[in-house]
BAVEXGU-273360 format. One record per residue (C-alpha): residue number from 1; residue in one letter; x, y, z. Coordinates in pm, whole numbers, plus 32768, in hexadecimal, padded with zeros to 4 digits. Layout:
BEGIN
- NUM, A, X, Y, Z
...
This chain:
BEGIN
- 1, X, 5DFA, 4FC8, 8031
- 2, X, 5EBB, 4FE1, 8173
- 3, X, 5E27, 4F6A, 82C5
- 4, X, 5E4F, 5048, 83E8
- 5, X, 5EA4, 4F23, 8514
- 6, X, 5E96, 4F86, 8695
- 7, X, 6031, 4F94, 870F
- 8, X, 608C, 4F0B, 884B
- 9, X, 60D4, 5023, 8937
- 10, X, 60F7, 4F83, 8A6F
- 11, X, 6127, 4E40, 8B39
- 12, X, 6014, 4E85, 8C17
- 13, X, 5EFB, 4E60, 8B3A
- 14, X, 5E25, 4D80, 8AA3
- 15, X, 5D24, 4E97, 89E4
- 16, X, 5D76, 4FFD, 899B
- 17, X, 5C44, 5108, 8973
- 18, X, 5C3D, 51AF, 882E
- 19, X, 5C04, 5317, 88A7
- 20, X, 5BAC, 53C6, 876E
- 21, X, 5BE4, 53BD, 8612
- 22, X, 5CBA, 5513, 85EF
- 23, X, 5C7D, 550F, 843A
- 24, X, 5B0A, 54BC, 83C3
- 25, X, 5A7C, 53A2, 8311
- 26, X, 5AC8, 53BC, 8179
- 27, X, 5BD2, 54C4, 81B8
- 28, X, 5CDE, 54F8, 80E8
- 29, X, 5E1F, 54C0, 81DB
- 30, X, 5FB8, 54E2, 816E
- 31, X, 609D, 543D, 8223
- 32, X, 610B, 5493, 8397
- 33, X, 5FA6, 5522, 83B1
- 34, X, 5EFF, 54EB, 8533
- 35, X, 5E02, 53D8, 84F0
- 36, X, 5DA6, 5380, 8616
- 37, X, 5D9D, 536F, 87BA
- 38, X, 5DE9, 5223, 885B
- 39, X, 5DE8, 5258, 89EF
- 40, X, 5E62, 513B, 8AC0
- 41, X, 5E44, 511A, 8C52
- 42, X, 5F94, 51FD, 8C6E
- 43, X, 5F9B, 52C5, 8B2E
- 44, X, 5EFE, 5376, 8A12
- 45, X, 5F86, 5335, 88AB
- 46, X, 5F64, 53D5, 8770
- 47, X, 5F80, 52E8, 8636
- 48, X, 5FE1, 5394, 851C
- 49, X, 5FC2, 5316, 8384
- 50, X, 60E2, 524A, 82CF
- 51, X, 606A, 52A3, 819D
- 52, X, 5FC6, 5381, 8096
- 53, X, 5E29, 5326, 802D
- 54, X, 5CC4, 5343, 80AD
- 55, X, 5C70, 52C6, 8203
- 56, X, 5B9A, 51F7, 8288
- 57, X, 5B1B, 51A5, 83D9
- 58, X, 5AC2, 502D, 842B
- 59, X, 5AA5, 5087, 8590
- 60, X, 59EC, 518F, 8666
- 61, X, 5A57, 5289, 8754
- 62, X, 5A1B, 51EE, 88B1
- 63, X, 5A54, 505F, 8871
- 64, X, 5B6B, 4FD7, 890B
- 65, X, 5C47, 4F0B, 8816
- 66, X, 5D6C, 4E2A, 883E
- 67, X, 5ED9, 4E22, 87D9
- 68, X, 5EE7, 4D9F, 8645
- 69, X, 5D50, 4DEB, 85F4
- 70, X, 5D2D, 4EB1, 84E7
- 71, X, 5C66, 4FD7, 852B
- 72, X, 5C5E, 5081, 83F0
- 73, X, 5D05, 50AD, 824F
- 74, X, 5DBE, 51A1, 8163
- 75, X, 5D1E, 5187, 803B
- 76, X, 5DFD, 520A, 7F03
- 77, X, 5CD1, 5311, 7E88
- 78, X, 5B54, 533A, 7EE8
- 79, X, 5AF9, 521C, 7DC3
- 80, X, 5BE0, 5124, 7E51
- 81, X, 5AFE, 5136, 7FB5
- 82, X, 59D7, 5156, 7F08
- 83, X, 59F1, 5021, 7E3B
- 84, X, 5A77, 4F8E, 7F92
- 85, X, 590D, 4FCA, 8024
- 86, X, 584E, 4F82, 7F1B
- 87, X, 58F2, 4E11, 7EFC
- 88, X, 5817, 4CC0, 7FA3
- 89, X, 584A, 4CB0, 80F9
- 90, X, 594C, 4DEF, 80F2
- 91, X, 58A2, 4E2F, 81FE
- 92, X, 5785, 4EB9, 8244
- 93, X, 57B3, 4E87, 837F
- 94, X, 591C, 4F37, 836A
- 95, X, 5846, 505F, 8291
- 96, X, 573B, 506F, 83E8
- 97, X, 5854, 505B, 84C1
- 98, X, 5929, 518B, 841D
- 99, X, 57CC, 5230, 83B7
- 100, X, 5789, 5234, 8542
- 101, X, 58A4, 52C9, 8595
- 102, X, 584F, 53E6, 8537
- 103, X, 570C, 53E8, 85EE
- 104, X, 57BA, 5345, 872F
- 105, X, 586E, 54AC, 8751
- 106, X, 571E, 5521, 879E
- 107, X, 5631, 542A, 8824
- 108, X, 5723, 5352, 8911
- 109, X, 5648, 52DD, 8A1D
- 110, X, 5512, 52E4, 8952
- 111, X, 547D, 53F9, 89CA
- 112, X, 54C1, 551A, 88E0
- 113, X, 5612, 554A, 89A8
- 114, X, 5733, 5634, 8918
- 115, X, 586B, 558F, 896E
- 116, X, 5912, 544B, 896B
- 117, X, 5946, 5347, 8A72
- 118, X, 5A77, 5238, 8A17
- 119, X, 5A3C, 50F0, 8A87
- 120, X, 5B0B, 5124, 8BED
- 121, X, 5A6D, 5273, 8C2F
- 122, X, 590B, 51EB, 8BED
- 123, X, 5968, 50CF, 8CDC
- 124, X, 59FA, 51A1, 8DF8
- 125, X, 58D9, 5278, 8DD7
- 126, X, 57D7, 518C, 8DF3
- 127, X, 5878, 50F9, 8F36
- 128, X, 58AE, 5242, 8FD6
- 129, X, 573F, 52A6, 8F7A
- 130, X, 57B0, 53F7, 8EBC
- 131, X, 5693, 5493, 8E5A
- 132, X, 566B, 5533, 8CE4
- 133, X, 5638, 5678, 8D82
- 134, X, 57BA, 5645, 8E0E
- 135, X, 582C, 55A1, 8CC0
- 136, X, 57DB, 56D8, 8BF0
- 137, X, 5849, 57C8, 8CFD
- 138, X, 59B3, 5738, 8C88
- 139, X, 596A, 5819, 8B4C
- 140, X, 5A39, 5726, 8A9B
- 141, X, 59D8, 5667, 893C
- 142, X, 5A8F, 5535, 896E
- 143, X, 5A94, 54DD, 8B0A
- 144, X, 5B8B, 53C5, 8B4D
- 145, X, 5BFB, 52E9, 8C50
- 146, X, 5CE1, 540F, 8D31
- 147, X, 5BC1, 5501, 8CF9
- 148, X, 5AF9, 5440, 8DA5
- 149, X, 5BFC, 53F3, 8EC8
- 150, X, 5C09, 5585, 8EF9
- 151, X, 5AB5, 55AF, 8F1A
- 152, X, 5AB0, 54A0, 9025
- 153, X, 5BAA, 5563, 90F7
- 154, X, 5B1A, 5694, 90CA
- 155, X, 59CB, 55FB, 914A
- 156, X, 5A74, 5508, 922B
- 157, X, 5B22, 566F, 92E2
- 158, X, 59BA, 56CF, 932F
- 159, X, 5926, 55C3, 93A7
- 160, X, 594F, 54DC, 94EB
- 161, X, 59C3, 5366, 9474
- 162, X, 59C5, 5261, 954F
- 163, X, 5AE1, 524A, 9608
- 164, X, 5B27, 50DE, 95E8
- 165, X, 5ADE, 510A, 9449
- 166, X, 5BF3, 518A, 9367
- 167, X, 5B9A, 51A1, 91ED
- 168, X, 5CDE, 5120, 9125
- 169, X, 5D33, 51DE, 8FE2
- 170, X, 5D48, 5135, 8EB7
- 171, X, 5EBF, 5183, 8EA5
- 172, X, 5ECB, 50D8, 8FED
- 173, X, 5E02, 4F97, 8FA1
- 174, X, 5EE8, 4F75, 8E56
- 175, X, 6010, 4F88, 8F33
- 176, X, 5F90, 4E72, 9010
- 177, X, 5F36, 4D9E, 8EE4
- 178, X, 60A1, 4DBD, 8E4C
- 179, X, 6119, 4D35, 9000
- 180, X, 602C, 4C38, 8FDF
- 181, X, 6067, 4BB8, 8E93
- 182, X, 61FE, 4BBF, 8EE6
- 183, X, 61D3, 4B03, 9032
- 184, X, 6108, 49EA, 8F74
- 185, X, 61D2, 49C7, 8E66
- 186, X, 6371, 4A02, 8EA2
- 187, X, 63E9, 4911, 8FAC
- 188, X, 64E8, 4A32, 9032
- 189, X, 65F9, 4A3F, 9135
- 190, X, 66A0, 4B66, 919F
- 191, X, 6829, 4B8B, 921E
- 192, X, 689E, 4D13, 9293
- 193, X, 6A13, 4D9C, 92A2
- 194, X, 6A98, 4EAC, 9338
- 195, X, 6B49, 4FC0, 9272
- 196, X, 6C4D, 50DC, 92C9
- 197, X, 6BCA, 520D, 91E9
- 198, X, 6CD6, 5308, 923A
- 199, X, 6D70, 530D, 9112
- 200, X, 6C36, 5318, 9029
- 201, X, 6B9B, 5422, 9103
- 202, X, 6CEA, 54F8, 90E1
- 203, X, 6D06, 54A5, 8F5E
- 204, X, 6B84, 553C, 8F4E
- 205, X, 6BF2, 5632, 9004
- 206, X, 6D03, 569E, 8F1D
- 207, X, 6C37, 564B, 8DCB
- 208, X, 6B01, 5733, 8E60
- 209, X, 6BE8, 584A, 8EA0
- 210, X, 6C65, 581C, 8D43
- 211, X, 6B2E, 580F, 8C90
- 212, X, 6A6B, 58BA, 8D4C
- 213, X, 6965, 57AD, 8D87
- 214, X, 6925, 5715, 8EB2
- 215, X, 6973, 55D3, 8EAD
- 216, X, 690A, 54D3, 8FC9
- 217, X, 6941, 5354, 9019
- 218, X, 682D, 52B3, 8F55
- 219, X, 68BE, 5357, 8E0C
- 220, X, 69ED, 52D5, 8E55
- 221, X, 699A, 514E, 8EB7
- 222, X, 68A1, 5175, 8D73
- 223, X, 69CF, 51B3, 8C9F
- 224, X, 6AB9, 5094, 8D41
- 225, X, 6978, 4FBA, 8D84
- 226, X, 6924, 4FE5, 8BE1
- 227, X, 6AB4, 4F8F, 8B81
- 228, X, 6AC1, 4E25, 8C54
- 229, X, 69B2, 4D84, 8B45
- 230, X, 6AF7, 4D03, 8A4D
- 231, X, 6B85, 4C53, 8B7A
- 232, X, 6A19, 4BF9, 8C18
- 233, X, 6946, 4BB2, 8AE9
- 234, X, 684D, 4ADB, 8BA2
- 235, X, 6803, 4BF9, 8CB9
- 236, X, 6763, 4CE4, 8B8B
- 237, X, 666F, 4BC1, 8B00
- 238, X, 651E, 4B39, 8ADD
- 239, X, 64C4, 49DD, 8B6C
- 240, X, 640E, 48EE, 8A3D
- 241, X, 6335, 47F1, 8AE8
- 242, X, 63F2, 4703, 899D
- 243, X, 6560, 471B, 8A9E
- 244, X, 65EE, 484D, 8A3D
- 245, X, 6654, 4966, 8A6F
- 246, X, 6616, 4A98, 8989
- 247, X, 673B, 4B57, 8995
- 248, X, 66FF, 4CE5, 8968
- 249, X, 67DB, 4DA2, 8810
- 250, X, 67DE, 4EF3, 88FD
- 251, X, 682C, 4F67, 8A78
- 252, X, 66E3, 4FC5, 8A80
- 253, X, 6690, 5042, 8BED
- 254, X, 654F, 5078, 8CA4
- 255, X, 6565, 516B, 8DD0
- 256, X, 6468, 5195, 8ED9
- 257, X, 63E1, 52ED, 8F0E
- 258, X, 62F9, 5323, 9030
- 259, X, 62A2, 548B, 9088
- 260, X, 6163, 5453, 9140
- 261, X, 6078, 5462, 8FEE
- 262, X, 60A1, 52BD, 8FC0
- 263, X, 61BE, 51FD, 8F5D
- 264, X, 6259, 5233, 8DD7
- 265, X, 6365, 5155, 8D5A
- 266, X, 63D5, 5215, 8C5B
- 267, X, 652D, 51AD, 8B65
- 268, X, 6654, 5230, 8B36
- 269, X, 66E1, 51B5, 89DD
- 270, X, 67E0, 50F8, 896D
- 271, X, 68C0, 5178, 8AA6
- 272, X, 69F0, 5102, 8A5D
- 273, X, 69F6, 51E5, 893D
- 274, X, 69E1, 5303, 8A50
- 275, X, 6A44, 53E4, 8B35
- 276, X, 6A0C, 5421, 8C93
- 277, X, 69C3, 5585, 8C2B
- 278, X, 68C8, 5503, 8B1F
- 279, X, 6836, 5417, 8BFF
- 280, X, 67E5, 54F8, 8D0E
- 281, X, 6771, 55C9, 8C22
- 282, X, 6675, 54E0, 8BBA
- 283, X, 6620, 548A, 8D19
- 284, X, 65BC, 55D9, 8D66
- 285, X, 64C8, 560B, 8C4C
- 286, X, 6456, 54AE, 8CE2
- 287, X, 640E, 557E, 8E16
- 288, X, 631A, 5666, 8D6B
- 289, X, 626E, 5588, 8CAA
- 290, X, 622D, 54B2, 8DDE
- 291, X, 61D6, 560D, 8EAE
- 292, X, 60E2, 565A, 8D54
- 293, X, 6079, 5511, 8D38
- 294, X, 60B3, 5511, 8BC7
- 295, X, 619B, 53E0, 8B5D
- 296, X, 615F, 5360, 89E7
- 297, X, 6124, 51FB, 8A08
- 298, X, 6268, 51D6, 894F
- 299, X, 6328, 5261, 8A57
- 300, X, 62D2, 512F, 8B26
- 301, X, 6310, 5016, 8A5A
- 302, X, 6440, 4F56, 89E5
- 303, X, 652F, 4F21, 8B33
- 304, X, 6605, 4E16, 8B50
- 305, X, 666D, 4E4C, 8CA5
- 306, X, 65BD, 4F42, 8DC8
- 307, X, 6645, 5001, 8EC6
- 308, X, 656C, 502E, 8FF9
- 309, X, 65F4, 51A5, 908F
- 310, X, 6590, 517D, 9218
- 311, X, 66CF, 5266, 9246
- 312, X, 6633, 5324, 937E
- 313, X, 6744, 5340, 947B
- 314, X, 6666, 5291, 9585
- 315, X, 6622, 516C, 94A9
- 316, X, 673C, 503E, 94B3
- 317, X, 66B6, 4F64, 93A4
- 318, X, 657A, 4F01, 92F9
- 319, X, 6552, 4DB7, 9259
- 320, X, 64BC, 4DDD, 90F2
- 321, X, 63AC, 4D15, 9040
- 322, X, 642A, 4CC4, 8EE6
- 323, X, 638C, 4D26, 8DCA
- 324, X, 62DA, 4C24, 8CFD
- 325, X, 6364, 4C25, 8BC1
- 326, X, 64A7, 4C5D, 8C5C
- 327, X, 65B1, 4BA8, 8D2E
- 328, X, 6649, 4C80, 8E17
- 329, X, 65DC, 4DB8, 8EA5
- 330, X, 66FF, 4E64, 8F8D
- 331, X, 66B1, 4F3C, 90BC
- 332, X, 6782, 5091, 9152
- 333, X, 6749, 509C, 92C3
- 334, X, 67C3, 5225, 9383
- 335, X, 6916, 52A0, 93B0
- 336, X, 69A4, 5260, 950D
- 337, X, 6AE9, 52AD, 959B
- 338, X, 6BB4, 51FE, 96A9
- 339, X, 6D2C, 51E2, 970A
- 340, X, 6DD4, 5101, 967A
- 341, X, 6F54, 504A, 96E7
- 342, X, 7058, 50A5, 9602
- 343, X, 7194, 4F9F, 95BE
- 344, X, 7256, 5066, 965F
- 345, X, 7166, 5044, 97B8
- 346, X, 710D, 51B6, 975F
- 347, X, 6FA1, 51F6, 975C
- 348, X, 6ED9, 52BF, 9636
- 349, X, 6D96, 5350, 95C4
- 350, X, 6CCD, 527D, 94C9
- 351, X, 6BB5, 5274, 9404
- 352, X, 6AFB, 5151, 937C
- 353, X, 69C6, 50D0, 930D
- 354, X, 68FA, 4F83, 930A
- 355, X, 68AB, 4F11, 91C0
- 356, X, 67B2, 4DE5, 9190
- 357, X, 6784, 4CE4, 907C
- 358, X, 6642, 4C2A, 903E
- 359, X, 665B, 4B46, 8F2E
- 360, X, 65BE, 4A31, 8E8C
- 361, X, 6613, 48CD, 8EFD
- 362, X, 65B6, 4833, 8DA4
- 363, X, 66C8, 48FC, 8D05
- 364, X, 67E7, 498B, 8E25
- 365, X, 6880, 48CC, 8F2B
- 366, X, 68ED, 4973, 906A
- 367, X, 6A65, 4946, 9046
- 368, X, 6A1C, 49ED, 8EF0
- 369, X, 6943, 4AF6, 8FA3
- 370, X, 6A90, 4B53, 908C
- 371, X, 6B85, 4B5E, 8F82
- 372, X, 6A8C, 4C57, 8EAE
- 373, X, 6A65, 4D3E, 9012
- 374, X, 6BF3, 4D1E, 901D
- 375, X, 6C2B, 4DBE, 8EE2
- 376, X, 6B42, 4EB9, 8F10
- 377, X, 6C17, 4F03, 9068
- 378, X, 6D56, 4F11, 8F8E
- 379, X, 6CC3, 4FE9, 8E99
- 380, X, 6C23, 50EA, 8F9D
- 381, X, 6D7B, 5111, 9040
- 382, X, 6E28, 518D, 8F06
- 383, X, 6CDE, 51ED, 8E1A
- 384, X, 6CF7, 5254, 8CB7
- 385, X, 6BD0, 537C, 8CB3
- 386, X, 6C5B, 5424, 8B5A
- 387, X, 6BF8, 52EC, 8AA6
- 388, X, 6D50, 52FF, 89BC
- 389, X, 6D64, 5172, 89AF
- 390, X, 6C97, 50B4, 8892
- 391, X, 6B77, 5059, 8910
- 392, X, 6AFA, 4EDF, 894C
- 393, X, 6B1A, 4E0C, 881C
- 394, X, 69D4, 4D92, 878F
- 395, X, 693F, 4C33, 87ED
- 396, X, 68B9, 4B4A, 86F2
């Protein structure tokens, strides 16, 4: 018998709704099979099977369930489950609870209804005083948490709200919870340096033309950002509350994406292993998924360092919360241009940017926090964005 355990898809959450179960109770399931819909405040997630055997479902469609329960079993065949039931105390309440789920795909609210309601769309509903009329104009089986936040704008376009009352999403309030909890936990500071970008911006420039992919700033400081972790260990890490610091194996690095649908922090992989081409590559399929709204809760998990894009050309920098879980989270303020005093007493164009660091007291000091923003300076004025080097050795 193999348990099927909630993951952990995201750092945000506490409970995850299970949306629906996507193979039925007593099935007969191979591996890689979809299981199962797990939908968290920023993302829906399909959990497929690990293995080959007969399902069972411990848990039904609409609870919400936290990281590590176990929500349901592979059985190897149909006797192995049934002798699983049958045992003392094998639960009948487990045999209810999967036997309900069944009948919760039809009779949700009680009342004969014909679709399902998870645990966050039942709540949002209730507080927004959707009406079942509204729920099964949706014409959807399963409604869930962002069908319920479209309905609400569609309704909130035609009606007249008061103007000193704005409704936050749920996206929104998760945001503010993920502020909140970084502000009350990570006793931050914050030091900024100003960088000359001419010479990334022209090596871009060159690689773009080359590959044929356009190629901006924030693919470039990901890539030289990602490569300073062998030198900076302690600036890709996780605070312990025991007195250390847990240092990260990859150049893992989240990337704010912000296109007027929420906030994503999506991850680009292991980018020291990369290119700039790859990595803006992977940046702009960040774009669509944040434009679609679509992210798989694995997409968002597993930084060990952030970079906060607030690259409009108006804006000269942004100070950063950091991330809990994290130590540092670094911050890309707009391109500005200015002449500049040559040694020679000739004067020159230049480009440069501000780029912030807010770090974690318990773990980086500020002299530390300077000589990290240094290298990164060095490395944008002469960056590797073809990724030929070995990449960062592995810390442990």
């Amino acid at each position: 018998m193999i348990e099927i355990t909630v993951p952990k898809l995201n750092n945000n959450d506490a409970q995850y709704d299970l949306v629906e179960w996507l193979a039925e109770d007593g099935a007969t399931v191979t591996k890689d099979d979809d299981l199962l819909t797990l939908e968290t405040s920023k993302a829906a997630e399909d959990l497929v099977s690990e293995h080959d055997g007969v399902l069972h479902q411990a848990v039904k469609a609409g609870e919400q369930v936290p990281p590590g329960a176990v929500i349901g079993r592979i059985f190897a065949d149909a006797a192995a489950r049934d002798a699983f039931l049958a045992a003392a105390g094998a639960s009948a309440a487990e045999a209810a609870t999967a036997g309900a789920a069944a009948a919760t795909r039809t009779d949700s609210s009680g009342e004969g209804a014909d679709f399902v309601l998870t645990a966050q769309a039942r709540t949002q509903a209730a507080e927004s005083g959707v009406t079942e009329e509204e729920l099964r104009s949706l014409g959807k089986r399963i409604i869930k948490g962002s069908d319920i936040e479209a309905l609400l704008a569609r309704r909130g376009a035609s009606e007249e709200l008061p103007a000193n009352r704005l409704e936050l999403s749920q996206h929104q309030r998760a945001i503010g919870a993920v502020v909140t909890e970084s502000h009350r936990t990570v006793p931050a500071s914050f030091t900024v340096v100003r960088m000359r970008v001419d010479a990334a911006e022209a090596a871009a420039k060159e690689l773009s033309a080359r590959s044929g992919t356009a190629i901006g700033l924030p693919a470039v400081l990901i890539t030289q950002l990602a490569a300073l972790r062998a030198d900076f260990p302690a600036f890709f890490a996780t605070y312990d509350e025991d007195g250390y610091a847990l240092l990260a194996e990859q150049s893992h690095v989240g990337v704010t994406v912000d296109l007027g649908n929420g906030l994503y922090i999506p991850v680009v992989r292991d980018a020291d292993r990369l290119s700039a081409v790859e990595v803006a590559e992977q940046l702009e399929d960040f774009r669509f998924s944040a434009l679609r709204g679509n992210f798989r809760g694995s997409e968002l998990m597993g930084a060990a360092i952030t970079l906060s894009l607030n690259n409009d050309e108006d804006v000269l920098l942004t100070q950063p919360i950091i991330f809990p879980g994290q130590t540092c989270m670094v911050s890309l303020g707009g391109v500005q241009s200015s002449l500049e005093l040559a040694a020679d007493g000739g004067v020159f164009a230049a480009r440069y940017v501000h780029v912030g660091l807010a770090f974690d007291h318990r773990v980086v000091n500020g002299r530390e926090a300077v000589q990290f923003l240094q290298a990164l300076k060095g490395a944008l004025r002469a960056p590797e964005l073809e990724r030929t080097a070995e990449p960062a050795a592995t810390v442990g």
